[in-house]
C-alpha positions as CSV (number, residue, x, y, z in Angstrom):
1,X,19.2,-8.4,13.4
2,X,19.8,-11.6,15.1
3,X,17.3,-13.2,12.9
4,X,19.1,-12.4,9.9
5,X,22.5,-13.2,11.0
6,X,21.4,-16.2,11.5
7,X,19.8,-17.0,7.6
8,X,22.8,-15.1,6.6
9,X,25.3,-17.6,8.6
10,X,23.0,-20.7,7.1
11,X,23.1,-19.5,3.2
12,X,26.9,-18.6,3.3
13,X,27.2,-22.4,5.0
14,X,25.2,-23.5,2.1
15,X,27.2,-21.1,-0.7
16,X,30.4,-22.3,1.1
17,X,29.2,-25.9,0.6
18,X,28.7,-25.9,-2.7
19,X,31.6,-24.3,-3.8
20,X,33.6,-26.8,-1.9
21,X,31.9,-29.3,-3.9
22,X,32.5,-27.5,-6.9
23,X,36.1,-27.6,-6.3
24,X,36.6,-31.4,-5.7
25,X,35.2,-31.6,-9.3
26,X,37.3,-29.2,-10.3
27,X,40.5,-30.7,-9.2
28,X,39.3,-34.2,-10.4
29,X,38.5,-33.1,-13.5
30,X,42.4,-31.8,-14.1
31,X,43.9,-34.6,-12.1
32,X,42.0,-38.1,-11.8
33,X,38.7,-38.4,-14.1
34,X,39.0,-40.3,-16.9
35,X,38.6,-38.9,-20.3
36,X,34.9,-40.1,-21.4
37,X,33.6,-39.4,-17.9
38,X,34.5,-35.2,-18.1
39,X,31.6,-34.4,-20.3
40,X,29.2,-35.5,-17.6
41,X,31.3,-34.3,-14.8
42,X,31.3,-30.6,-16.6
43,X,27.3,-30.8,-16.6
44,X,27.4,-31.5,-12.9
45,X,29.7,-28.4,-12.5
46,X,27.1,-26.7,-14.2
47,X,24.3,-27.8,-12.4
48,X,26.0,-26.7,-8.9
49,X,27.1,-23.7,-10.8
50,X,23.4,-22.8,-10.8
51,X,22.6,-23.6,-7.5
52,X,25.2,-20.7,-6.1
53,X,23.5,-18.3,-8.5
54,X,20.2,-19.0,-7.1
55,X,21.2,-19.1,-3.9
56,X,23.6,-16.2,-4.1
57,X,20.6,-14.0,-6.5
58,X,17.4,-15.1,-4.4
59,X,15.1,-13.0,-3.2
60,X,15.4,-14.0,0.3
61,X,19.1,-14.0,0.4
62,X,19.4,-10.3,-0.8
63,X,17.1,-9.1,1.2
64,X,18.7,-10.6,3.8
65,X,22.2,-8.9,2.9
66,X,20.5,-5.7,1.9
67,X,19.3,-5.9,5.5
68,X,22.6,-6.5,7.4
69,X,24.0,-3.5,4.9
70,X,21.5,-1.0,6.4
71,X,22.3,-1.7,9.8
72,X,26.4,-2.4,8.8
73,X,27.6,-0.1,12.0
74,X,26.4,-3.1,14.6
75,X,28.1,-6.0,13.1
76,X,31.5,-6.7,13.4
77,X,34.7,-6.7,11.4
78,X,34.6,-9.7,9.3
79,X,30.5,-10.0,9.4
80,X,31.2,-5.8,7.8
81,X,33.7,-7.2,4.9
82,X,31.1,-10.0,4.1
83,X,28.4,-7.7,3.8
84,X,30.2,-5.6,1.6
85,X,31.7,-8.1,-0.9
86,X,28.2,-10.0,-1.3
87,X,26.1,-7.3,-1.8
88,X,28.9,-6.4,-4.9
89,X,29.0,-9.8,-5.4
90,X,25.0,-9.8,-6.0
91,X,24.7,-6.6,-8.0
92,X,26.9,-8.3,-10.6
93,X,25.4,-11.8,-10.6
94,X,22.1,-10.7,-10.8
95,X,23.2,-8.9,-14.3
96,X,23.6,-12.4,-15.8
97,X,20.9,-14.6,-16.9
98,X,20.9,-17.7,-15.2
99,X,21.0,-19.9,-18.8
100,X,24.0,-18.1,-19.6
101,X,25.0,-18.2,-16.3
102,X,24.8,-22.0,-16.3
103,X,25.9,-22.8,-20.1
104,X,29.5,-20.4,-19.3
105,X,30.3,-22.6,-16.0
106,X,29.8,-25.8,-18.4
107,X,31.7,-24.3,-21.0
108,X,34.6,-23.4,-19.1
109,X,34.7,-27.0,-17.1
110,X,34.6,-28.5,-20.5
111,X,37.0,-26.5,-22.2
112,X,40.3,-27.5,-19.6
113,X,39.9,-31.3,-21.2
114,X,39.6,-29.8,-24.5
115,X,42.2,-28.2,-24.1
116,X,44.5,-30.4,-22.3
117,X,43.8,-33.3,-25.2
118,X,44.3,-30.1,-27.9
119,X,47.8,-29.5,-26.6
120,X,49.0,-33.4,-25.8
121,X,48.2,-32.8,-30.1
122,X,49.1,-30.1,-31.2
123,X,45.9,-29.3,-32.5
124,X,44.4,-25.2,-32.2
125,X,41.7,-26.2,-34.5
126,X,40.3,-28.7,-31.8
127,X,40.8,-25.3,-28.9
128,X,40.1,-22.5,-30.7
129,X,36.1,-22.7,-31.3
130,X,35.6,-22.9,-27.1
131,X,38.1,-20.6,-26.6
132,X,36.3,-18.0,-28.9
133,X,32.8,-18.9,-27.0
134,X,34.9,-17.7,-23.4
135,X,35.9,-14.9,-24.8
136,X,32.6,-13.7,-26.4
137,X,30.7,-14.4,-22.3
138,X,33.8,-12.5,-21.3
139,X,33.2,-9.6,-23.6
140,X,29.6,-10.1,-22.6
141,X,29.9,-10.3,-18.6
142,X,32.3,-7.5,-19.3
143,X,29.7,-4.8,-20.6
144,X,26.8,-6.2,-18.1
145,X,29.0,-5.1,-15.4
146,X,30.4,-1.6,-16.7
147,X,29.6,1.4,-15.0
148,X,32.1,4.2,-15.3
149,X,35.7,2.2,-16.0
150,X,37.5,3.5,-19.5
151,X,37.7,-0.3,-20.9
152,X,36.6,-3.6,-20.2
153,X,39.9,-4.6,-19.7
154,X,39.6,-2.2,-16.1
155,X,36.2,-4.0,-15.5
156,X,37.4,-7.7,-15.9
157,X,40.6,-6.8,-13.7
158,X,38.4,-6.0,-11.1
159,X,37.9,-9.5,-10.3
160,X,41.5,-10.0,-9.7
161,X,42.9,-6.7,-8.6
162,X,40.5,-4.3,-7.7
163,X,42.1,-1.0,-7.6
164,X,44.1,-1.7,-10.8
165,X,43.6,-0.5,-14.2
166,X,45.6,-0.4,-17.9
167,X,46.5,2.9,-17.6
168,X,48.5,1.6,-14.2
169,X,49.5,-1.5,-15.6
170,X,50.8,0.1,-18.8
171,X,52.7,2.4,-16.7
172,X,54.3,-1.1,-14.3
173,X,54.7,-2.4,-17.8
174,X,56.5,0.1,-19.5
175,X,58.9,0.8,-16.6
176,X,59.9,-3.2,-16.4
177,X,60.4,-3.4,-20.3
178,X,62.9,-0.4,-20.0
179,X,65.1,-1.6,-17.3
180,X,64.6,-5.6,-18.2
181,X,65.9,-5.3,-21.9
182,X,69.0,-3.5,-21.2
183,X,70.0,-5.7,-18.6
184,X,69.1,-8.7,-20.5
185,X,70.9,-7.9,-23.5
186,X,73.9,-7.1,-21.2
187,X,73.7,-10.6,-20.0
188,X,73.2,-12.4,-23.6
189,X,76.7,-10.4,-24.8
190,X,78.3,-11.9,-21.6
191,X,77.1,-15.4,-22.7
192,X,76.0,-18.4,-20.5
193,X,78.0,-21.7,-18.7
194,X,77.2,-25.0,-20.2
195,X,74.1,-26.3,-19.1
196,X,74.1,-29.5,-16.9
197,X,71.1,-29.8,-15.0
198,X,68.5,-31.0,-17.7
199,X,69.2,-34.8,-16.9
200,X,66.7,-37.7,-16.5
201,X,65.6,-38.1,-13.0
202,X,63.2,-41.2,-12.4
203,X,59.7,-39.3,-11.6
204,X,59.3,-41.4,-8.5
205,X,62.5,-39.8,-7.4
206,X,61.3,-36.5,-8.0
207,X,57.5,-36.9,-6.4
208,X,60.0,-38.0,-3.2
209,X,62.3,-34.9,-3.1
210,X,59.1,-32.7,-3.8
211,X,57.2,-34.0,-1.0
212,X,60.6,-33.3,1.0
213,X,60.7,-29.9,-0.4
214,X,57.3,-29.1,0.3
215,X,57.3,-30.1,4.1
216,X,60.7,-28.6,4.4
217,X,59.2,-25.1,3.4
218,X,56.4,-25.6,5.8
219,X,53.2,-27.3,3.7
220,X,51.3,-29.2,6.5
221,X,50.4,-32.6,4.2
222,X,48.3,-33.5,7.3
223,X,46.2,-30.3,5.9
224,X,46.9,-31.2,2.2
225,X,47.7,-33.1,-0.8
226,X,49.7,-33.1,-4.2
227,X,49.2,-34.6,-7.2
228,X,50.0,-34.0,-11.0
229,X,48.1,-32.4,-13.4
230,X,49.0,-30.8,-17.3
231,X,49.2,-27.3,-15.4
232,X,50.6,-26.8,-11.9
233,X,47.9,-25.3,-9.4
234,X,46.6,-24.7,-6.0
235,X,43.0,-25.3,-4.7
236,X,41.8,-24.8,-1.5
237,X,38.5,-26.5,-0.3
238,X,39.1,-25.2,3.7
239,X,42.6,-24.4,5.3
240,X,42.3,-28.0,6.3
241,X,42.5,-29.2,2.6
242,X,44.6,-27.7,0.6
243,X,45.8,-28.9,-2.8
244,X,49.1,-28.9,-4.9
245,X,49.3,-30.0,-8.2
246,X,52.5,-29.9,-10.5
247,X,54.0,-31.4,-13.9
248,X,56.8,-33.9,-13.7
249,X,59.2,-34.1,-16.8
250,X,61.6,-37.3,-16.6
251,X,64.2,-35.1,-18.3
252,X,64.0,-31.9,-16.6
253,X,63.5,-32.4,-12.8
254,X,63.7,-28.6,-12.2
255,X,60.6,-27.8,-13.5
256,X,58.8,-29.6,-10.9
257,X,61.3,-28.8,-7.9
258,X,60.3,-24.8,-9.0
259,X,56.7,-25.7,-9.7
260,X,56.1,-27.6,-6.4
261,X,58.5,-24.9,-4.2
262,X,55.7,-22.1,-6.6
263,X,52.5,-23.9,-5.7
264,X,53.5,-24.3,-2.2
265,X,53.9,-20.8,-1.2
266,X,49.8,-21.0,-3.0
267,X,49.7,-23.6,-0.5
268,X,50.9,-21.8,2.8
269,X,49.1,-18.9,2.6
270,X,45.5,-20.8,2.1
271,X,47.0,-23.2,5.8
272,X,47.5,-20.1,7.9
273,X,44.2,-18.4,7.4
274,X,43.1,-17.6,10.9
275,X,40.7,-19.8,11.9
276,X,37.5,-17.0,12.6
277,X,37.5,-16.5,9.0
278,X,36.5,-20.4,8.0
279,X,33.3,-20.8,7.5
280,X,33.4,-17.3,6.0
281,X,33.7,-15.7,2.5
282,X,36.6,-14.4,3.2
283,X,38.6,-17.6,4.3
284,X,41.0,-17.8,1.2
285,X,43.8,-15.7,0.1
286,X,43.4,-11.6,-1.1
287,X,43.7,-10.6,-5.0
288,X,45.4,-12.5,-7.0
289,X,48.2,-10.4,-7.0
290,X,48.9,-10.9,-3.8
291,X,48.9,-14.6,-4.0
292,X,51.1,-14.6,-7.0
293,X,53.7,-12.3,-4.5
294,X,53.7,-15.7,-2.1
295,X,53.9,-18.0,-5.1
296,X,56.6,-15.8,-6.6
297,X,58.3,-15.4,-3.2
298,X,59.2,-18.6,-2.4
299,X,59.7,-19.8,-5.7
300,X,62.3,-17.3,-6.5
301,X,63.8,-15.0,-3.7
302,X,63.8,-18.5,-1.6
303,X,63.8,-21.0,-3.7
304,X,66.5,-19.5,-6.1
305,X,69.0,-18.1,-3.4
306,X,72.1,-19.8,-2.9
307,X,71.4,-19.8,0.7
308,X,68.3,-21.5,0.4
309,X,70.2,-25.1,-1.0
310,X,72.8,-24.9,1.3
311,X,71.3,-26.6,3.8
312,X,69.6,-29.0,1.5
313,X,72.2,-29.7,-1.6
314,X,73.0,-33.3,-0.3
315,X,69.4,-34.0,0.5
316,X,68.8,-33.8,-3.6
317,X,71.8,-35.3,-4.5
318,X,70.0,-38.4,-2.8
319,X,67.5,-38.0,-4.9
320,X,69.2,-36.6,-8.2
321,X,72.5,-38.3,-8.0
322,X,73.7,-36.2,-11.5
323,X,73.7,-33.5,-8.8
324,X,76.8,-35.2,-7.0
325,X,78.9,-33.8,-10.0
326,X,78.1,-30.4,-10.0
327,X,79.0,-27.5,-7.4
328,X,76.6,-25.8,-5.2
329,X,77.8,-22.7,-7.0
330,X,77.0,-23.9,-10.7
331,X,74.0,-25.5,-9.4
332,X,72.9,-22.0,-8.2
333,X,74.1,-19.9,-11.3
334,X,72.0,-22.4,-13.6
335,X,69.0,-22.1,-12.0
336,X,69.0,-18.1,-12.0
337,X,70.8,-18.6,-15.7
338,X,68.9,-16.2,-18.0
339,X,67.7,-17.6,-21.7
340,X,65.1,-16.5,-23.3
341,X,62.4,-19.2,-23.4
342,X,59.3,-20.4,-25.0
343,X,57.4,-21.5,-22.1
344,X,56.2,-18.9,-19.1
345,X,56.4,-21.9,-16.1
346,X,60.3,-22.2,-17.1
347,X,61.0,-18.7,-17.8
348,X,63.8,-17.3,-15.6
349,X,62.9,-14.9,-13.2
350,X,64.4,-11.9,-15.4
351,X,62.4,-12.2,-18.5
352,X,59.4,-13.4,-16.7
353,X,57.4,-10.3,-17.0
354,X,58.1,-10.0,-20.7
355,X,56.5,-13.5,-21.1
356,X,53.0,-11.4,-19.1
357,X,53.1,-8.4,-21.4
358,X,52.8,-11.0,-24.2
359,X,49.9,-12.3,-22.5
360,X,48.5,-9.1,-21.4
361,X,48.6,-7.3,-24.7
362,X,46.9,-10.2,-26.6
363,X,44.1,-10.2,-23.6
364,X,43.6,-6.4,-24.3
365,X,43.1,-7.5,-28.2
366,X,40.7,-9.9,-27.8
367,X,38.5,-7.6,-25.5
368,X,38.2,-5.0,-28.6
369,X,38.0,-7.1,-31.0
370,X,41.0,-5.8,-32.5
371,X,42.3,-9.7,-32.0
372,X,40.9,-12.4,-34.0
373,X,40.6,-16.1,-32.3
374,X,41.5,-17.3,-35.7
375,X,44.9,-15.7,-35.8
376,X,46.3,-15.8,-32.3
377,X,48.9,-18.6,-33.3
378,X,50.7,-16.0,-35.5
379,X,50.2,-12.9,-33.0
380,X,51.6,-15.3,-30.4
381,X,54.6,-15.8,-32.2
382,X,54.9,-12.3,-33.4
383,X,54.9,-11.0,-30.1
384,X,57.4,-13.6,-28.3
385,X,59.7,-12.9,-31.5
386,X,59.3,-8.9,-30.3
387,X,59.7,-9.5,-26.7
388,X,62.2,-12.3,-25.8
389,X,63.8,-13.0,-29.5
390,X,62.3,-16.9,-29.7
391,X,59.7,-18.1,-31.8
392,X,57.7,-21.5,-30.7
393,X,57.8,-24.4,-33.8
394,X,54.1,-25.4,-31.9
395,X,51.3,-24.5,-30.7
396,X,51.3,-26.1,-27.7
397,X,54.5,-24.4,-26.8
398,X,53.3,-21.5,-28.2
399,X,49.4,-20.1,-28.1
400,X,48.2,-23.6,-25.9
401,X,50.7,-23.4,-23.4
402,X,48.3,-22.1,-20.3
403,X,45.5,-23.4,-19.3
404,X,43.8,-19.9,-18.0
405,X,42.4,-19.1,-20.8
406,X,40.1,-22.4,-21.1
407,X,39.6,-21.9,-17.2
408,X,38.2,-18.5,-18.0
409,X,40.9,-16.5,-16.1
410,X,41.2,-13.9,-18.4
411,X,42.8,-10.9,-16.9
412,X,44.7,-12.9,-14.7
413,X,47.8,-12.7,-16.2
414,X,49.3,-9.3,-14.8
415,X,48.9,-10.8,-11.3
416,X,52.0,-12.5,-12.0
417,X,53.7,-9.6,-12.5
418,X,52.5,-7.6,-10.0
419,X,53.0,-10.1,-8.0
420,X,56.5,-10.3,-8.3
421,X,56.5,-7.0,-7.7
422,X,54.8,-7.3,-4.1
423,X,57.1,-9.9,-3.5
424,X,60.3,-7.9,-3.7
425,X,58.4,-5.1,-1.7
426,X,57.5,-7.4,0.7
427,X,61.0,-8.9,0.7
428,X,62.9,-5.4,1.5
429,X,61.0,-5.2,4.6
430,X,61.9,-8.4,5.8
431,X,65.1,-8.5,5.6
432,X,65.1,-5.3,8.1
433,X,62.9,-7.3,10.7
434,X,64.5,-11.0,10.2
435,X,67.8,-12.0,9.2
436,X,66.6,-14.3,5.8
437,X,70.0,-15.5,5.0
438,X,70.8,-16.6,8.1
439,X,67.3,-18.7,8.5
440,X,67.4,-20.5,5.2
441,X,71.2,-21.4,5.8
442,X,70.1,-22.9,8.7
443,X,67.0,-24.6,7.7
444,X,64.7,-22.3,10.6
445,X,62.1,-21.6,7.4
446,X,59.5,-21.5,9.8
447,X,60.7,-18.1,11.0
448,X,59.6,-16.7,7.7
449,X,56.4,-18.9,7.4
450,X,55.6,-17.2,10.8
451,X,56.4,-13.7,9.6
452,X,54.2,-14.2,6.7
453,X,51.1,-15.7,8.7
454,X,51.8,-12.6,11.0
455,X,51.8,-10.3,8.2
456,X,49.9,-11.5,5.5
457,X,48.8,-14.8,5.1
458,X,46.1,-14.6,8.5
459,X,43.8,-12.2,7.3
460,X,42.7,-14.0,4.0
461,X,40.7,-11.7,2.4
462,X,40.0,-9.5,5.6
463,X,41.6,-6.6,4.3
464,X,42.3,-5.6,0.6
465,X,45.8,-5.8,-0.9
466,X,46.4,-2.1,-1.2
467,X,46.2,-1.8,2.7
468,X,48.2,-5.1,3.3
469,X,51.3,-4.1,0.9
470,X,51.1,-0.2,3.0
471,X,51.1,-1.8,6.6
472,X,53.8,-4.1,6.0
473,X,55.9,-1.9,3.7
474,X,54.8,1.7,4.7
475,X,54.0,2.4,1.2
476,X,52.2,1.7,-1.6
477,X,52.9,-0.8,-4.9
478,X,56.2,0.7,-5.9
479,X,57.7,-1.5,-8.6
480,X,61.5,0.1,-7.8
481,X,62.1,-2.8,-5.7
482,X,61.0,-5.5,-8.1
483,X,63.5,-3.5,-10.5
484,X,66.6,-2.8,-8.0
485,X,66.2,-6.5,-6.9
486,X,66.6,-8.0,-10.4
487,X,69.3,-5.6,-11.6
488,X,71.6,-6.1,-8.0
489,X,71.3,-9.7,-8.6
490,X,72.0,-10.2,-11.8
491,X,74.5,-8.2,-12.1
492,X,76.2,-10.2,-9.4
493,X,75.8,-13.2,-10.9
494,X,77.0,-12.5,-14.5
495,X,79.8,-10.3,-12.9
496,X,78.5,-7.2,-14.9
């Protein structure tokens, strides 16, 4: 046994060194590399790529785990979680060919520049052919892995919320779309104020206030960095470097203030990951869901709460000096103001969801081939015509807008929604335990950093999300709160 915890602690070092590697290339390659360098940087990727898989699918390594697994009752708690998570992890690399293996994780690092330059032009064509190649490995990963799920849609969501399937999600789906749509048309007959916060903001300002806004929220950028990048995201290499990216706009400075407040909840959850998990497989956050409920929490029940920029309005009017003109309370009422939008990032947080069931449904398509790549302009715009009444002029407002696609991340999408879900779940039980108004009113917002390490954030992906979201709210995923929490305010704020 002690033998083989020890290989087993030198291979993860080794896995964990890698992947490290592979996400410094992965953040340069969406933030810093120049354009004619990317092809050779997305071989590298590739060439580490294969690495982990050997590593991960050798011989000695899964004997190794296979060892540990018979003998599981002597190790402890987070050497137990390991074990179980590689040995799955193995079973379902070991079904993929290495040259496929290899050629996906080069197709996917090239396809983010391809699709980046395909956007800045407007140009599906120039996407569509990589994009068709991700979704045929997908299809293909999808069936090597199969065992007894009804779709492949339940196997590929495995990967980013185990435990959930379509039938559930149609089910979360269905019950959002019948309480959103009322509500939202409720709100479109009462009409909306003049808008008066799309105004140009030097982008030097804005990097300022959003490294305020960060810190003031609780981001250690001792432990961290931010930079910009076509599609806001977080990466995290170790708790100790952690990285933000967002997209400044000269002429719309709320985009980034929302992105950076988004990607820093990523942000704080990855920094207070207790410190016997680095060096582990489990040092980073849970599911993807419950990552998107940190994300979602700050960005919205914090970062859109009246309360929130009370303490902070004259700190941005430094910054934003358009802001001098305008009331805390119109301030507050346009950035919850509800439009229908073309682009998901900006989407207010009522008709969010509808912009994932667009998503989701299109997803589902393309994993039965009931979806062709060559028509998913015209399904895109069918579908946001259907569910939020706009139809994009572009493509890159419009089919091109994400970049999770060309990353591979598809099945990710409900994770937002679920998310948001968690989030307001999460949220009801806080505000029994911790007065929240009081704390962002007076700027204490390490009392709900702390409550959140306490709860959540500290066991990284010690325990599954299921058994998080039941021992901090006593009950399962129960999307009444999601719903309740839009409708009460909402219906404050356009007096309903």
């Amino acid at each position: 046994m002690e033998k083989n915890l020890k290989l087993f602690r030198e291979k993860i070092r080794e896995k964990k060194m890698i992947e490290g590697a592979l996400e410094v290339l992965q953040w340069d390659l969406e933030t810093v590399a120049p354009k004619k360098g990317k092809e050779n940087l997305a071989q590298i990727v590739g060439y580490l790529s294969m690495k982990e898989y050997e590593l991960t699918t050798s011989k000695e390594f899964e004997d190794c785990v296979e060892i540990l697994k018979e003998n599981i009752e002597k190790l402890n708690e987070i050497e137990k979680k390991e074990i179980e998570e590689l040995a799955e992890d193995i079973e379902k690399m070991k079904k993929i060919p290495p040259y496929e293996y290899q050629d996906y994780s080069e197709l996917i690092a090239r396809t983010q520049g391809i699709w980046e330059e395909a956007k800045i032009e407007n140009n599906y064509e120039k996407y569509r052919d990589s994009l068709k190649k991700i979704v045929e490995y997908t299809i293909k990963f999808a069936n090597y892995h199969k065992k007894d799920e009804k779709n492949l849609y339940d196997v590929i969501l495995k990967d980013y919320e185990k435990g959930m399937t379509t039938e559930k999600l149609d089910e979360f789906f269905s019950m959002l779309k019948k309480e959103i749509v009322p509500l939202l048309k409720k709100i479109k007959e009462k009409g909306n104020p003049k808008k008066q916060l799309l105004q140009k903001t030097k982008i030097e300002n804005q990097k300022k206030f959003n490294r305020f806004i960060g810190e003031y929220l609780g981001f250690d950028f001792d432990r961290g960095v931010g930079a910009e990048s076509e599609h806001p995201f977080t990466m995290n290499i170790t708790k100790n470097d952690v990285r933000l990216t967002t997209k400044y706009m000269e002429d719309n400075p709320m985009s980034a203030i929302f992105s950076t407040i988004h990607e820093t909840g990523h942000g704080i959850y990855e920094q207070q990951i207790r410190d016997n998990l680095q060096g582990t497989i489990l040092a980073s956050g849970g599911s993807m869901g419950i990552h998107e409920s940190q994300s979602r929490f700050y960005e919205n029940i914090l970062g859109r709460d009246i309360h929130f920029w009370k303490n902070i309005y004259k700190k941005a009017q430094e910054f934003m000096p358009f802001l001098e003109k305008i009331s805390l309370e119109d301030f507050y009422k346009e950035i919850n103001l509800v439009e229908p939008s073309l682009i998901r990032t900006e989407a207010d947080e009522l008709t969010y969801s509808l912009h994932i069931m667009v998503r989701y449904e299109i997803e589902k398509g393309l994993l039965t081939n009931e979806l062709n790549i060559d028509d998913l302009p015209k399904i895109w715009k069918e579908k946001m015509n259907e569910y939020l009444g706009v139809i994009p002029t572009t493509d890159s407002e419009g089919i091109m807008q994400d970049v999770h696609w060309a990353a591979g991340l598809i099945g990710y999408f409900p994770s937002y929604a679920l998310g948001s879900a968690y989030a307001a779940q999460i949220y009801n039980t806080m505000k029994k335990e911790i007065d929240v108004d009081n704390i962002l009113e007076t700027g204490e917002l390490f009392k709900i950093k702390e409550w959140l390490g306490n709860k959540i954030h500290k066991y990284g992906k010690l325990k599954e999300t299921p058994e998080i979201i039941k021992e901090v709210t006593g009950e399962e995923l129960n999307p009444r709160y999601y719903i309740e929490y839009l409708k009460e305010k909402y219906t404050k704020i356009y007096n309903l």
